[in-house]
KOLGU-4560 file (N, C-alpha, C; in nm, 3 decimals, padded with zeros to 5 digits):
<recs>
<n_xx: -00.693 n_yy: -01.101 n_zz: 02.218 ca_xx: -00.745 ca_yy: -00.968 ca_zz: 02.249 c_xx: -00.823 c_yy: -00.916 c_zz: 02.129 mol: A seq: 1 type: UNK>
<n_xx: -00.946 n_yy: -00.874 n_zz: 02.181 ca_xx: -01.037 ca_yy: -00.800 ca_zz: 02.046 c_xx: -00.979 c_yy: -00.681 c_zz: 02.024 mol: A seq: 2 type: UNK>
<n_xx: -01.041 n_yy: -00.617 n_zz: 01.880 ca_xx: -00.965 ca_yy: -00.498 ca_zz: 01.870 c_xx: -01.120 c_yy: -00.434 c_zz: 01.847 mol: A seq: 3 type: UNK>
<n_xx: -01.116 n_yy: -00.302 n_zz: 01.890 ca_xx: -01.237 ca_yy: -00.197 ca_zz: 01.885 c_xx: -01.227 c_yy: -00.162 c_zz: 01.716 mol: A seq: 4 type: UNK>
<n_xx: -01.365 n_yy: -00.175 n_zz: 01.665 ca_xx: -01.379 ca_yy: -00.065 ca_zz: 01.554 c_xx: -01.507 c_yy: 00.014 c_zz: 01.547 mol: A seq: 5 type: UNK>
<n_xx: -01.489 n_yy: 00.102 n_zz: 01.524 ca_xx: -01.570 ca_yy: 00.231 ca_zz: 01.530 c_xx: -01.669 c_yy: 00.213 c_zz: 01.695 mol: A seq: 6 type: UNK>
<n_xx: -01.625 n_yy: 00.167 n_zz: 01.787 ca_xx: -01.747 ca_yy: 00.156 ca_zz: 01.863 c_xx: -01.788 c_yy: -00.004 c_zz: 01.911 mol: A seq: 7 type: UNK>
<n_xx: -01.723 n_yy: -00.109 n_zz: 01.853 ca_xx: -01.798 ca_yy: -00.206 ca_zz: 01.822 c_xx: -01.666 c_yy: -00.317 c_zz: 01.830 mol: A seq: 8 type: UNK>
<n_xx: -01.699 n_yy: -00.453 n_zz: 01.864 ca_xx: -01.579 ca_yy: -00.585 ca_zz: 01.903 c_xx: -01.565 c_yy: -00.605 c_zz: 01.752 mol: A seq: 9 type: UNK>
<n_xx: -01.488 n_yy: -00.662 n_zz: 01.699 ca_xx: -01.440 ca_yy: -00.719 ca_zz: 01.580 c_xx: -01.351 c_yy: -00.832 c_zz: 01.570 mol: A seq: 10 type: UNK>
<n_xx: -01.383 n_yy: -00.901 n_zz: 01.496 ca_xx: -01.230 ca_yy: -00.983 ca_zz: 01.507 c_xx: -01.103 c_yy: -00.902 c_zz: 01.448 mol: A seq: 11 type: UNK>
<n_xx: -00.996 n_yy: -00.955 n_zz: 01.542 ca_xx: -00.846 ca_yy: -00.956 ca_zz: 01.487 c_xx: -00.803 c_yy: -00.933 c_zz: 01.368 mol: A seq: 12 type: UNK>
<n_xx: -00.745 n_yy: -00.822 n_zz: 01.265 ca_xx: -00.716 ca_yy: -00.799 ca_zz: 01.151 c_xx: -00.583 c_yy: -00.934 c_zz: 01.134 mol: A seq: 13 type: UNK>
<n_xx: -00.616 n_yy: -01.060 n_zz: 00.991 ca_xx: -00.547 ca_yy: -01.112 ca_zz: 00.952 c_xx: -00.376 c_yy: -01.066 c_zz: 00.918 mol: A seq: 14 type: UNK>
<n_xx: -00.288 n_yy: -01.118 n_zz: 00.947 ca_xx: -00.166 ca_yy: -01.052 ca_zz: 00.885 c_xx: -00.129 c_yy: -01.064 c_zz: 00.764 mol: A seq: 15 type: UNK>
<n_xx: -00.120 n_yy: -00.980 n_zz: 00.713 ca_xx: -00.068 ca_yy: -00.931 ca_zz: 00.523 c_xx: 00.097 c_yy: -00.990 c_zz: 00.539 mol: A seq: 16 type: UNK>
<n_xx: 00.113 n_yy: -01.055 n_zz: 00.422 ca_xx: 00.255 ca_yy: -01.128 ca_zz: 00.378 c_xx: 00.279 c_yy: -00.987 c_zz: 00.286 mol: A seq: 17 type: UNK>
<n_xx: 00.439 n_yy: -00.948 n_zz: 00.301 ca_xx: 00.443 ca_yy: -00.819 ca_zz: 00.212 c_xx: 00.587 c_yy: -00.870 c_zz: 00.218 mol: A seq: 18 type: UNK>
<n_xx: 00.666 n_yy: -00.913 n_zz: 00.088 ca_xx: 00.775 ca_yy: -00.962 ca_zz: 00.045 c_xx: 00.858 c_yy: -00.876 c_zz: 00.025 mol: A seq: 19 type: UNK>
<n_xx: 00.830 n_yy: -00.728 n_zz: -00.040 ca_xx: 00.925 ca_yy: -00.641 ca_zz: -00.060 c_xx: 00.871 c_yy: -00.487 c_zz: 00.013 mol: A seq: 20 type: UNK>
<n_xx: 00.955 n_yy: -00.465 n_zz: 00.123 ca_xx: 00.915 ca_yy: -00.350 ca_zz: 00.178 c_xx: 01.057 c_yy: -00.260 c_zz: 00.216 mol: A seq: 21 type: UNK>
<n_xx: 00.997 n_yy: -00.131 n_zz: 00.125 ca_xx: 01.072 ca_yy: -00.039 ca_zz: 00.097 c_xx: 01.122 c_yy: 00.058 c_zz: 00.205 mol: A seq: 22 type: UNK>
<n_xx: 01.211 n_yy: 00.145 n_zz: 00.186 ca_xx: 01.248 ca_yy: 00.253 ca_zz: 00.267 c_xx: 01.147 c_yy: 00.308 c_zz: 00.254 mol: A seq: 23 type: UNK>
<n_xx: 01.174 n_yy: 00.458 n_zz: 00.358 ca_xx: 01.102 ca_yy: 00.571 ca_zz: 00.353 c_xx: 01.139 c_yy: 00.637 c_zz: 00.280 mol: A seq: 24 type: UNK>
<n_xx: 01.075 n_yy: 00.633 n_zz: 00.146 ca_xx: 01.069 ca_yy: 00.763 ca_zz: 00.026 c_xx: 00.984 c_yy: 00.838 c_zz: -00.010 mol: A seq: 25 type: UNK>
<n_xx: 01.000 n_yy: 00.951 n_zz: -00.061 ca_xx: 00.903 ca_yy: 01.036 ca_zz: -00.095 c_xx: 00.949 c_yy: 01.052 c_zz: -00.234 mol: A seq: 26 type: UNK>
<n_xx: 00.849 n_yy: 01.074 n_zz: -00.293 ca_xx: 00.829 ca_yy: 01.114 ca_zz: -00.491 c_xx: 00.792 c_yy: 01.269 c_zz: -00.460 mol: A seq: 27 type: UNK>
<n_xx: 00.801 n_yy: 01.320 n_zz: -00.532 ca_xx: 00.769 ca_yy: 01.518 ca_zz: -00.539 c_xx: 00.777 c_yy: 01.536 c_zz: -00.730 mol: A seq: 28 type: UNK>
<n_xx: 00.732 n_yy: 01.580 n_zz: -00.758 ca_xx: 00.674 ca_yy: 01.641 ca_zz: -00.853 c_xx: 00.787 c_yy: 01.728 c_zz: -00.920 mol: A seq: 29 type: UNK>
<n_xx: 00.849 n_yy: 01.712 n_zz: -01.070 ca_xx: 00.955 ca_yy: 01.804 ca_zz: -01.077 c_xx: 00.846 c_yy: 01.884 c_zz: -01.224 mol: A seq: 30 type: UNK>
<n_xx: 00.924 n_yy: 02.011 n_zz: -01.274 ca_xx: 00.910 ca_yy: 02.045 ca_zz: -01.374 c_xx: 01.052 c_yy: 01.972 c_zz: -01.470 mol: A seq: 31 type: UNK>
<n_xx: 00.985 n_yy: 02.016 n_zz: -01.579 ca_xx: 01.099 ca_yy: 01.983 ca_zz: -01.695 c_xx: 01.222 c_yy: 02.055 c_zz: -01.692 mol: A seq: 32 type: UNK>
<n_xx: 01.280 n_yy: 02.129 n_zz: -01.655 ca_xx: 01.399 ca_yy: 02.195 ca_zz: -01.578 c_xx: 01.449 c_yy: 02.125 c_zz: -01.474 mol: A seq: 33 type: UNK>
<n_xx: 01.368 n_yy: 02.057 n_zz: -01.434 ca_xx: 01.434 ca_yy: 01.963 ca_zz: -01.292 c_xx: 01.394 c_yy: 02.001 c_zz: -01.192 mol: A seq: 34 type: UNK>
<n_xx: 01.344 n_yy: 02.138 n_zz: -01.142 ca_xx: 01.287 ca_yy: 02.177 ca_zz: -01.035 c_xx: 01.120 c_yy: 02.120 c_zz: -00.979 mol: A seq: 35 type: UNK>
<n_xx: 01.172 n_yy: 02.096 n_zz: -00.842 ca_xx: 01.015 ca_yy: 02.059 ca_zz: -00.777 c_xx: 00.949 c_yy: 02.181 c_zz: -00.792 mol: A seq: 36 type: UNK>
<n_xx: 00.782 n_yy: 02.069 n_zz: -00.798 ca_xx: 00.700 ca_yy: 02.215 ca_zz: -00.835 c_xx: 00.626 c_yy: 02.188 c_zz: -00.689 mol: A seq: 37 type: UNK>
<n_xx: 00.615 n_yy: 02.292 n_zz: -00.639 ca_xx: 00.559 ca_yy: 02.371 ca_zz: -00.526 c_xx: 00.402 c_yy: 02.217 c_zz: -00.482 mol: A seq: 38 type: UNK>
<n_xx: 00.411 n_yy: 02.184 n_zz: -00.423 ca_xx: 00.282 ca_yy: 02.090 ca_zz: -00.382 c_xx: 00.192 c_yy: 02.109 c_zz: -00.261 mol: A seq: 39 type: UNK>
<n_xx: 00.050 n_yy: 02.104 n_zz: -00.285 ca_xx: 00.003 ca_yy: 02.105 ca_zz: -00.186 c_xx: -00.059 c_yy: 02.028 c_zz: -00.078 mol: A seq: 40 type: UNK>
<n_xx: 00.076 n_yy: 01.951 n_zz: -00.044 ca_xx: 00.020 ca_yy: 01.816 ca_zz: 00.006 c_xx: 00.091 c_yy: 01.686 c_zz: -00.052 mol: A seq: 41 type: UNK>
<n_xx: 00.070 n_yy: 01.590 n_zz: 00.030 ca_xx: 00.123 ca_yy: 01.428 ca_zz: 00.005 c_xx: 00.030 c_yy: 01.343 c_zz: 00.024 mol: A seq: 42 type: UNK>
<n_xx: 00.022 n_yy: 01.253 n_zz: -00.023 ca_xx: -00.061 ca_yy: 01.168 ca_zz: -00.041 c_xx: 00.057 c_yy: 01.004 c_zz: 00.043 mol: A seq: 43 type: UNK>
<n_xx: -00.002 n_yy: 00.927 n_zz: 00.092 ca_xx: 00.025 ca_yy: 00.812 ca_zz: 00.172 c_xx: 00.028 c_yy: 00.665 c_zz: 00.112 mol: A seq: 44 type: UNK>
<n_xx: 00.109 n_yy: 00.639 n_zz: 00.036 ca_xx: 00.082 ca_yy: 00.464 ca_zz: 00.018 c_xx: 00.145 c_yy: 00.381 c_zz: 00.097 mol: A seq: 45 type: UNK>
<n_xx: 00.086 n_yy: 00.290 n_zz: 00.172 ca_xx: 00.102 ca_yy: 00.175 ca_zz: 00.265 c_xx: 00.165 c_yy: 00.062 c_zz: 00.186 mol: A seq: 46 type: UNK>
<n_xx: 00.250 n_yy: 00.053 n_zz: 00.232 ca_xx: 00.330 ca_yy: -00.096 ca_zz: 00.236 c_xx: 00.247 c_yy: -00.194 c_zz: 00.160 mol: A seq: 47 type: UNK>
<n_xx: 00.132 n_yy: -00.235 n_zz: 00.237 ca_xx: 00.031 ca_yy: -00.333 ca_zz: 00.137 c_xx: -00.032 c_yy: -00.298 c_zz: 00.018 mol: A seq: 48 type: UNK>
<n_xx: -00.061 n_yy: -00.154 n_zz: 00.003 ca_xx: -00.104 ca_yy: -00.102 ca_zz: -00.129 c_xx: -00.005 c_yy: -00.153 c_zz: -00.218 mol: A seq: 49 type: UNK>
<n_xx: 00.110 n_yy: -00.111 n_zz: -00.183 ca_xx: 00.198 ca_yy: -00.110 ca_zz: -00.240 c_xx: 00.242 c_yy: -00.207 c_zz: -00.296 mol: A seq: 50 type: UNK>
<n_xx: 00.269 n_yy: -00.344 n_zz: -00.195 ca_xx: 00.269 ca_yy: -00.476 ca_zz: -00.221 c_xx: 00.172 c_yy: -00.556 c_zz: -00.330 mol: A seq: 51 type: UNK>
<n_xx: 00.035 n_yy: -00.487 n_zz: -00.310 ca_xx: -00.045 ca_yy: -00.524 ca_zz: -00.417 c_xx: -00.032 c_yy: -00.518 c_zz: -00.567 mol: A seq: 52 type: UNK>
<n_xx: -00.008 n_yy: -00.357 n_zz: -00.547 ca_xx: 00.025 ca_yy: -00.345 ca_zz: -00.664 c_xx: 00.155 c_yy: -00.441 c_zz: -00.781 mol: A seq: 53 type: UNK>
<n_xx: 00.258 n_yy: -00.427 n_zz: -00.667 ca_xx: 00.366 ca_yy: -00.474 ca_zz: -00.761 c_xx: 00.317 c_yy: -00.601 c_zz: -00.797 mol: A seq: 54 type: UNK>
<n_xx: 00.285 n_yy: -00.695 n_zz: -00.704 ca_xx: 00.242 ca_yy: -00.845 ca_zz: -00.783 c_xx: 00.154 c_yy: -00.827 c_zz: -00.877 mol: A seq: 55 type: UNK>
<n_xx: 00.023 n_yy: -00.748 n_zz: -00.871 ca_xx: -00.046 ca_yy: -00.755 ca_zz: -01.013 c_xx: -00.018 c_yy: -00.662 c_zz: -01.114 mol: A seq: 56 type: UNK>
<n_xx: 00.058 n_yy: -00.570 n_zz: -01.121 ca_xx: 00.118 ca_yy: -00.497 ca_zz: -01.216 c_xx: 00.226 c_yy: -00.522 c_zz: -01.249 mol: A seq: 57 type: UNK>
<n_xx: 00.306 n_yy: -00.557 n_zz: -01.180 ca_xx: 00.502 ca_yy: -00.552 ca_zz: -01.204 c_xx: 00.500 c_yy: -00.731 c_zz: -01.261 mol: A seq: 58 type: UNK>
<n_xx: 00.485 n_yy: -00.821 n_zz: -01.118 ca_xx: 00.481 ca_yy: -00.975 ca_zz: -01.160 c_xx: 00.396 c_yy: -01.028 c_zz: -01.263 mol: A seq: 59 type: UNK>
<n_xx: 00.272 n_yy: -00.940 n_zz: -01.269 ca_xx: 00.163 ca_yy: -00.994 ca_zz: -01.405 c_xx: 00.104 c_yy: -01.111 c_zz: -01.307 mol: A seq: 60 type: UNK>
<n_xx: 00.090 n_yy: -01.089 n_zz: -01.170 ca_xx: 00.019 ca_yy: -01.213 ca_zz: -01.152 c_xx: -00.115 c_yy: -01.176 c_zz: -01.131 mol: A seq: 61 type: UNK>
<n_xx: -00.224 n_yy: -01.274 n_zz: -01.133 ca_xx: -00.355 ca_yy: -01.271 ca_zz: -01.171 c_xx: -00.396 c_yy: -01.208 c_zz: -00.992 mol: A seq: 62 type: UNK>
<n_xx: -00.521 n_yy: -01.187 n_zz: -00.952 ca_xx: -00.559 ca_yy: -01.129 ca_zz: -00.834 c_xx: -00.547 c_yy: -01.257 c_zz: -00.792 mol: A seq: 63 type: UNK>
<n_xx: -00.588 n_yy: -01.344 n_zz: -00.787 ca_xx: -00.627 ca_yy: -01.440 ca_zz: -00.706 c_xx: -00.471 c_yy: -01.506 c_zz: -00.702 mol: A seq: 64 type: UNK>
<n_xx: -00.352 n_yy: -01.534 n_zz: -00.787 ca_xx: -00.252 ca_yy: -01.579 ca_zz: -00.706 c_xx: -00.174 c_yy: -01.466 c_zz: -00.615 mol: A seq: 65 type: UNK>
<n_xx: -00.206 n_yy: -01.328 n_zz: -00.649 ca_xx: -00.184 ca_yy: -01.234 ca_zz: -00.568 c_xx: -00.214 c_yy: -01.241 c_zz: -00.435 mol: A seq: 66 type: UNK>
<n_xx: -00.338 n_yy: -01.271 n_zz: -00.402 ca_xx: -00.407 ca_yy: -01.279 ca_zz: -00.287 c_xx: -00.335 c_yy: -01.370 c_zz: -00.200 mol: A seq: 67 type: UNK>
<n_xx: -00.328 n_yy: -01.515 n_zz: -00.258 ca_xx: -00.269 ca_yy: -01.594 ca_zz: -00.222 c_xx: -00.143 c_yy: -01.572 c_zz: -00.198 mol: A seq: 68 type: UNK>
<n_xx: -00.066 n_yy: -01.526 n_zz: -00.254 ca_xx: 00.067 ca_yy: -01.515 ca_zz: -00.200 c_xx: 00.105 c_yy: -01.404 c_zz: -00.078 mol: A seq: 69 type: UNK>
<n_xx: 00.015 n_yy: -01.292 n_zz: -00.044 ca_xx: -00.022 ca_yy: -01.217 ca_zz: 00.042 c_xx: -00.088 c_yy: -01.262 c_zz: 00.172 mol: A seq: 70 type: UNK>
<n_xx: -00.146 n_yy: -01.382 n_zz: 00.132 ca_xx: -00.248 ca_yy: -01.441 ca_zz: 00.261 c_xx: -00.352 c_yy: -01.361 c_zz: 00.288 mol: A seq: 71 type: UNK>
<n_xx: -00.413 n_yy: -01.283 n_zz: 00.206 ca_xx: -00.555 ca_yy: -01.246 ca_zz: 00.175 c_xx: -00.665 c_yy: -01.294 c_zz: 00.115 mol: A seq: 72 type: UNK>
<n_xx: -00.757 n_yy: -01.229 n_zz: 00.097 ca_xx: -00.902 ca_yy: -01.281 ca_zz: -00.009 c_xx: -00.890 c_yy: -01.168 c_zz: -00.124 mol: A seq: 73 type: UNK>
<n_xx: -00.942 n_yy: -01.266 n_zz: -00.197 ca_xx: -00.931 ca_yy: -01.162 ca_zz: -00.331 c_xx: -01.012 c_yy: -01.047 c_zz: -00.313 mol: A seq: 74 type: UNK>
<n_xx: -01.097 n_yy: -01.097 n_zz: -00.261 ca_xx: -01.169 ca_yy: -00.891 ca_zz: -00.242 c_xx: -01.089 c_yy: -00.793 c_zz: -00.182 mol: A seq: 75 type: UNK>
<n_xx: -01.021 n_yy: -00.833 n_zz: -00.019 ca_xx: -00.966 ca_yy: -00.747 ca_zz: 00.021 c_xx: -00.835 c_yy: -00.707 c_zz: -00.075 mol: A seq: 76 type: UNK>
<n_xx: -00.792 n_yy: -00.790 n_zz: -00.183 ca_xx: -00.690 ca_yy: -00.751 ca_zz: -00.282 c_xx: -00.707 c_yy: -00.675 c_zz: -00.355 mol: A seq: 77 type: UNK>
<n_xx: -00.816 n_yy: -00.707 n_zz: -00.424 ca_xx: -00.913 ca_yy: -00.638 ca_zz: -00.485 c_xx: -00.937 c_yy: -00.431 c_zz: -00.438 mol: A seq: 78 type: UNK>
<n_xx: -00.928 n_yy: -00.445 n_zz: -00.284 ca_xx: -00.978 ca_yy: -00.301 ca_zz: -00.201 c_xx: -00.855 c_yy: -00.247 c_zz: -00.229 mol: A seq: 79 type: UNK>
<n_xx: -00.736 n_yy: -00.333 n_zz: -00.188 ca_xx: -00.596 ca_yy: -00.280 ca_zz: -00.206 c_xx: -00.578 c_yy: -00.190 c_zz: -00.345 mol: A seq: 80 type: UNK>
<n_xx: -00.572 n_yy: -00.284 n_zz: -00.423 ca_xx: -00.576 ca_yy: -00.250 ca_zz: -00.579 c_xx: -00.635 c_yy: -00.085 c_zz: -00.571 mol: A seq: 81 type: UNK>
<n_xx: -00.757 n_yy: -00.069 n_zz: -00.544 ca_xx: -00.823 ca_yy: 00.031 ca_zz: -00.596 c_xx: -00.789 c_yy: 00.168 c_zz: -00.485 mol: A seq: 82 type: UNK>
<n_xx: -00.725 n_yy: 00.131 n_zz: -00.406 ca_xx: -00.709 ca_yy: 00.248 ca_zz: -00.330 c_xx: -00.568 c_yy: 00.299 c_zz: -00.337 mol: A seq: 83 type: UNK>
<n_xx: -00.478 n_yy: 00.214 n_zz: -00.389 ca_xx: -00.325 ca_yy: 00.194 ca_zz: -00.416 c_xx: -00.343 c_yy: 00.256 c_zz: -00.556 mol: A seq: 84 type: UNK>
<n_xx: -00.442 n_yy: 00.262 n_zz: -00.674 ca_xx: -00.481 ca_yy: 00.321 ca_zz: -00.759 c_xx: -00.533 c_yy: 00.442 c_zz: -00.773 mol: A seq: 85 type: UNK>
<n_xx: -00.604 n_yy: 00.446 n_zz: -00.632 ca_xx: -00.667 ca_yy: 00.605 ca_zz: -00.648 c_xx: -00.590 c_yy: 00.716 c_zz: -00.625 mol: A seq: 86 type: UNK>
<n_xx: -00.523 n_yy: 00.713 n_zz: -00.506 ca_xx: -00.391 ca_yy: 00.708 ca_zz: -00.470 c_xx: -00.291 c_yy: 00.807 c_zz: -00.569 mol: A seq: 87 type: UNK>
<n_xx: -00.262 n_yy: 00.715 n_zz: -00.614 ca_xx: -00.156 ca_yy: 00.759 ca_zz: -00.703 c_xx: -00.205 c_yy: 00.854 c_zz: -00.841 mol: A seq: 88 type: UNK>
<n_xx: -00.304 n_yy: 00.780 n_zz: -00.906 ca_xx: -00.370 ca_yy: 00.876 ca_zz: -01.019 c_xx: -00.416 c_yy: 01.016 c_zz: -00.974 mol: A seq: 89 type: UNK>
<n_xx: -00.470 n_yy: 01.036 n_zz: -00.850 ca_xx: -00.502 ca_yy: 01.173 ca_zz: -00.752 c_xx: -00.371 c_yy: 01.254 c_zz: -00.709 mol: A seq: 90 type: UNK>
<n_xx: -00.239 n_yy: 01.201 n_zz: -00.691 ca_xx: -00.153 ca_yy: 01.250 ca_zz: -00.719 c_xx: -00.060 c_yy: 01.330 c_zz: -00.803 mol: A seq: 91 type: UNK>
<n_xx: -00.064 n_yy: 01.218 n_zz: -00.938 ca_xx: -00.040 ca_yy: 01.265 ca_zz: -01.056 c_xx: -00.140 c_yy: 01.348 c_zz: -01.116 mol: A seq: 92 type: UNK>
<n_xx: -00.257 n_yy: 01.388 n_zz: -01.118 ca_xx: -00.353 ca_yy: 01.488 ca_zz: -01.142 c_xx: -00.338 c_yy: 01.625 c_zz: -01.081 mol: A seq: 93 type: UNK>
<n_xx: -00.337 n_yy: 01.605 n_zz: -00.899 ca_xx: -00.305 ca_yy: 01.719 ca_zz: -00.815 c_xx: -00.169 c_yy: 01.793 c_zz: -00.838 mol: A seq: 94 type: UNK>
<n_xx: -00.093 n_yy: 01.716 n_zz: -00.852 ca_xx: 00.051 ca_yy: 01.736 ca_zz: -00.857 c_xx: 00.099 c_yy: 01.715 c_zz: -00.702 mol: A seq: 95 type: UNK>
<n_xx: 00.070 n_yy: 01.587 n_zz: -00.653 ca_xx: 00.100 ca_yy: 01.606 ca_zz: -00.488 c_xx: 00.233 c_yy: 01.543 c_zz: -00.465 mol: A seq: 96 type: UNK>
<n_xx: 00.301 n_yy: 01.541 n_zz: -00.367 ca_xx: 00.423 ca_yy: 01.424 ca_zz: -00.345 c_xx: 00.342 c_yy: 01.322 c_zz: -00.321 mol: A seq: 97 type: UNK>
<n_xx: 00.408 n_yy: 01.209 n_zz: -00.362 ca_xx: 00.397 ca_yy: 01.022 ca_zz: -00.303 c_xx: 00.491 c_yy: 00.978 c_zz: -00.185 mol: A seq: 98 type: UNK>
<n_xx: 00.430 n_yy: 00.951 n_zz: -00.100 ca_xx: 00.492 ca_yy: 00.917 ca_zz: 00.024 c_xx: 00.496 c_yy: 00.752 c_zz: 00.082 mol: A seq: 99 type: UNK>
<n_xx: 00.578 n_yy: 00.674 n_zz: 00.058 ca_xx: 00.550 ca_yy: 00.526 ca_zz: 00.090 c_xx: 00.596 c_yy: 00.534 c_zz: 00.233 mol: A seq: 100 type: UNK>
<n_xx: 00.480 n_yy: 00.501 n_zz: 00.327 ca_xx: 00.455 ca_yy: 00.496 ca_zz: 00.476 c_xx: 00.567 c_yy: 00.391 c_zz: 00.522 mol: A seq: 101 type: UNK>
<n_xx: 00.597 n_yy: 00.379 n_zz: 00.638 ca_xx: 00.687 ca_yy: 00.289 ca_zz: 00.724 c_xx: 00.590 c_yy: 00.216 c_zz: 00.785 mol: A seq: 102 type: UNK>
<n_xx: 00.634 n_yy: 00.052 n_zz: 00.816 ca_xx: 00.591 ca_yy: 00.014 ca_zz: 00.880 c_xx: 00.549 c_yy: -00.025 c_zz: 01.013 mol: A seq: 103 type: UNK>
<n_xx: 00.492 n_yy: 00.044 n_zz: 01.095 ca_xx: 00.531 ca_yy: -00.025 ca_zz: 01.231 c_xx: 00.643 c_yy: -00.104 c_zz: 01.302 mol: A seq: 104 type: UNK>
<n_xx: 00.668 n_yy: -00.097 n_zz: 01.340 ca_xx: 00.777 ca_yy: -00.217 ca_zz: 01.420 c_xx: 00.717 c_yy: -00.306 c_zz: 01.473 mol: A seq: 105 type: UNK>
<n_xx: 00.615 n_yy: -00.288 n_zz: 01.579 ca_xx: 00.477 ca_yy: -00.418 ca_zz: 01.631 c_xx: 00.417 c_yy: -00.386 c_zz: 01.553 mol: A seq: 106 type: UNK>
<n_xx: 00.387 n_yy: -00.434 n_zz: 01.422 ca_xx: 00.250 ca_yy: -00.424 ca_zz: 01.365 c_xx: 00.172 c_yy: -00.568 c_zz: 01.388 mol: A seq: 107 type: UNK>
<n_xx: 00.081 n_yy: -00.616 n_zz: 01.340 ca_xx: 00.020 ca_yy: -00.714 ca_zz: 01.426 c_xx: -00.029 c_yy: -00.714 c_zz: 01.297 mol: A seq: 108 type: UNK>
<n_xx: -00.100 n_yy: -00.622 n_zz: 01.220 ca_xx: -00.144 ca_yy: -00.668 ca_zz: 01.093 c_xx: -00.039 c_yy: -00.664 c_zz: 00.955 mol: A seq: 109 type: UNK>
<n_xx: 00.068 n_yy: -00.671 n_zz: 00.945 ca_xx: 00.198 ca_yy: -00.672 ca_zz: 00.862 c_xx: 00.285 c_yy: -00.773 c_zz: 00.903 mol: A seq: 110 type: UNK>
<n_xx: 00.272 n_yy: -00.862 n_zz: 00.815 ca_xx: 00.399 ca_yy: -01.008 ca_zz: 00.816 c_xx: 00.519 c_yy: -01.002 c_zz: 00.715 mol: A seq: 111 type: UNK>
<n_xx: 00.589 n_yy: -00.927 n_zz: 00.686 ca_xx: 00.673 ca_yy: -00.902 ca_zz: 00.640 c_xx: 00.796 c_yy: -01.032 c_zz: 00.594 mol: A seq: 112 type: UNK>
<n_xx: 00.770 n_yy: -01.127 n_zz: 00.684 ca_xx: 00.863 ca_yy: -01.282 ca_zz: 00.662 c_xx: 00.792 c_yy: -01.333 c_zz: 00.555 mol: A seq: 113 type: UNK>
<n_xx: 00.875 n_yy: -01.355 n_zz: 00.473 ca_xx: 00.842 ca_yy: -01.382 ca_zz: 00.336 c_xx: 00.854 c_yy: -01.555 c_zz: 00.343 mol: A seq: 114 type: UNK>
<n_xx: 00.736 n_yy: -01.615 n_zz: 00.289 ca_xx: 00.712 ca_yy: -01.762 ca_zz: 00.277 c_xx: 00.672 c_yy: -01.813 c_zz: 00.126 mol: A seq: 115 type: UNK>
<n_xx: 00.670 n_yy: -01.951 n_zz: 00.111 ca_xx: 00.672 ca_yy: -01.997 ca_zz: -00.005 c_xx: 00.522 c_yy: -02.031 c_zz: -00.002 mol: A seq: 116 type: UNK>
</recs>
């Protein structure tokens, strides 16, 4: 089955390998007293942002064995990276909460079975 984008046939979004996927948490913003400070707004990181990140920041692995171990291309790792980056630095600037999204239950583009 094709999937519609914007108007238009496309192929099938590949499925993302995502090894460690988290609860539903939210981050909020405290002051130095401990109290949350008032926010206007949350900001959304996806499971795969997320996933990205930790392998090339947390594991130290290079993009390209990142990719690979995700079952992506390094560019689209690459897109991850920078939006999983913007993300968060726009957060910490705004003062917004961080919200790590849930995944679907049918997702079709999320492979969550972790392989060697």
């Amino acid at each position: 089955m094709w999937r519609w984008r914007r108007g238009v046939v496309g192929r099938k979004p590949k499925p993302r390998i995502i090894w460690f996927v988290p609860p539903r948490v939210v981050f909020i913003p405290i002051d130095e007293s401990g109290r949350p400070i008032p926010t206007s707004g949350s900001i959304e990181i996806y499971p795969d942002e997320l996933e990205a990140l930790r392998l090339v920041y947390l594991e130290k692995l290079t993009q390209e064995e990142a990719a690979k171990r995700m079952g992506i291309s390094r560019g689209t790792l690459w897109r991850l990276l920078d939006s999983g980056r913007r993300k968060l630095v726009q957060a910490i600037i705004e003062l917004k909460s961080i919200a790590i999204a849930q995944v679907p239950e049918r997702s079709s583009s999320v492979d969550t079975t972790p392989r060697q």
